[in-house]
N, C-alpha and C positions, 0 to 999 in steps of 0.2 A: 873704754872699758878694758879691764883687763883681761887675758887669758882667763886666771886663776873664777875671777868673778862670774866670766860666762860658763866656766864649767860647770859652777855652781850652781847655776841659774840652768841650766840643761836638765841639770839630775835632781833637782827640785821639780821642774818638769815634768819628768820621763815619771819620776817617784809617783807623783801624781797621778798622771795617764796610768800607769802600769792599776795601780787603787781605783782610779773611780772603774776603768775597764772592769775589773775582780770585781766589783759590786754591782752593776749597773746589768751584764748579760750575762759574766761567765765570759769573757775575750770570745764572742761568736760563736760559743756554745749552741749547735741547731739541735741539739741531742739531751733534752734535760731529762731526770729521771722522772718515774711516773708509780703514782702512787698505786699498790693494789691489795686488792683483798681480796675474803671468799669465804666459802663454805668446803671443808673435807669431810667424806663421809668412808665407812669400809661395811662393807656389806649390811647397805642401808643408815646404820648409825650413826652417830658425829664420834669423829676421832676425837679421844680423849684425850690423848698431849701427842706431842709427835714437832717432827720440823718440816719446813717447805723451803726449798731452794730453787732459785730459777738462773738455769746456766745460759748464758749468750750463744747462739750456732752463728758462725762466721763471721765472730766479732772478736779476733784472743784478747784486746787490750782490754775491753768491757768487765767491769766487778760484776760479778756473781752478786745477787741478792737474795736473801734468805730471810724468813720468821719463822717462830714459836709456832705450833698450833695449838688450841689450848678448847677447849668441848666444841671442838669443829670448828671454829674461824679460827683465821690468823689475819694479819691486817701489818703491810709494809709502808711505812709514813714515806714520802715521794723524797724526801732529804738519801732515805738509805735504799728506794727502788729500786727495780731494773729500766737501764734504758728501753726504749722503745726498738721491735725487732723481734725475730723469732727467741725462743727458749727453749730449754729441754727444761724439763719440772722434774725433780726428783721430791722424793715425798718419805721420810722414814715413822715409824712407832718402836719402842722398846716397851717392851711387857716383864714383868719376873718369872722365873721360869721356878720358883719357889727352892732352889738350890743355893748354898750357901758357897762364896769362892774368897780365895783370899783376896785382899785387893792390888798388891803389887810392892807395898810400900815394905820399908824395912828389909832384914836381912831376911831370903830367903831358907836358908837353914834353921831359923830361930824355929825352937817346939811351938806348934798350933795353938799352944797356949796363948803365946806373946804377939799371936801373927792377927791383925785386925780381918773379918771375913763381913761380905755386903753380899747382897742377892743380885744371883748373874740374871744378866739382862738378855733378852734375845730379840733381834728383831725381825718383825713377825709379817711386816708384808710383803708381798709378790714381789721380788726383783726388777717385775716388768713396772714395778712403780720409784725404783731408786735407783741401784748398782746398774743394773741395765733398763732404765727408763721408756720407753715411746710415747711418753707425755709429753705432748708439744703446745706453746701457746703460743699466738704473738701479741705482743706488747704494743699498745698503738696510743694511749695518751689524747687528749695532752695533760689530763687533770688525773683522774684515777681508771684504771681497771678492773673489773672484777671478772676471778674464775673461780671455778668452784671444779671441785674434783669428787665423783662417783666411784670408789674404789672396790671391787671385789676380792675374794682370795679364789674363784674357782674361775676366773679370767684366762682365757687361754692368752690371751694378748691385750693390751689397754687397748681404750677406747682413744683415741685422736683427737683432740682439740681443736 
């Protein structure tokens, strides 16, 4: 057999291995991600739209997973989860504040005539539920989780998870 032939036959091989490994576990992936969902509410209510993200705590390589929330659920398929592990939840709502703002686009000098204007948005919950969070969950798997989140606005501090 020659050199050239066995190389060939290696990296046919290896090609192999490397495939069915990717298919079969994830190459010893112990860490798969995990599906979740929930209920958000803000003083009693189901949040009407808004986003939910859950940030990994002492994990930096870990993706961030995030959904829509849409008349109080939101629902993250386990393909685009969070691993399993603590999380910080950040939670936002944007409401119109019935003001009209330009949008950014085009020359800023052009007369307001030519200038496109949208309704400024403001977002309207507690800090202690986003920008500065203390929603905590942990993530445990193996198939789905559910959390659900009780929000106020006269909260002196979130409630802990």
């Amino acid at each position: 057999m020659t050199n050239r032939r066995r190389r060939v036959e290696w990296i046919g091989w290896a090609t192999r291995a490397v495939i069915t490994c990717g298919l079969l576990t994830g190459c010893g992936s112990d860490s798969p991600r995990v599906a979740v969902d929930g209920q958000v509410t803000f003083e009693g209510q189901p949040l009407a739209s808004g986003q939910i993200a859950f940030i990994p705590l002492g994990a930096e390589s870990a993706p961030t997973a995030g959904a829509t929330i849409s008349e109080g659920r939101y629902q993250i398929p386990a393909e685009q989860g969070p691993f399993p592990g603590e999380h910080r939840v950040e939670i936002r709502a944007y409401r119109g504040t019935g003001k009209k703002v330009w949008d950014g686009m085009g020359d800023e000098n052009a007369p307001a005539t030519q200038k496109r204007y949208v309704e400024e948005l403001e977002q309207y919950l507690p800090r202690i539920y986003n920008d500065e969070s203390t929603l905590r969950v942990t993530i445990t798997g193996p198939k789905k989780d559910q959390h659900d989140f009780a929000l106020r606005a006269s909260s002196a501090s979130a409630p802990r998870r």
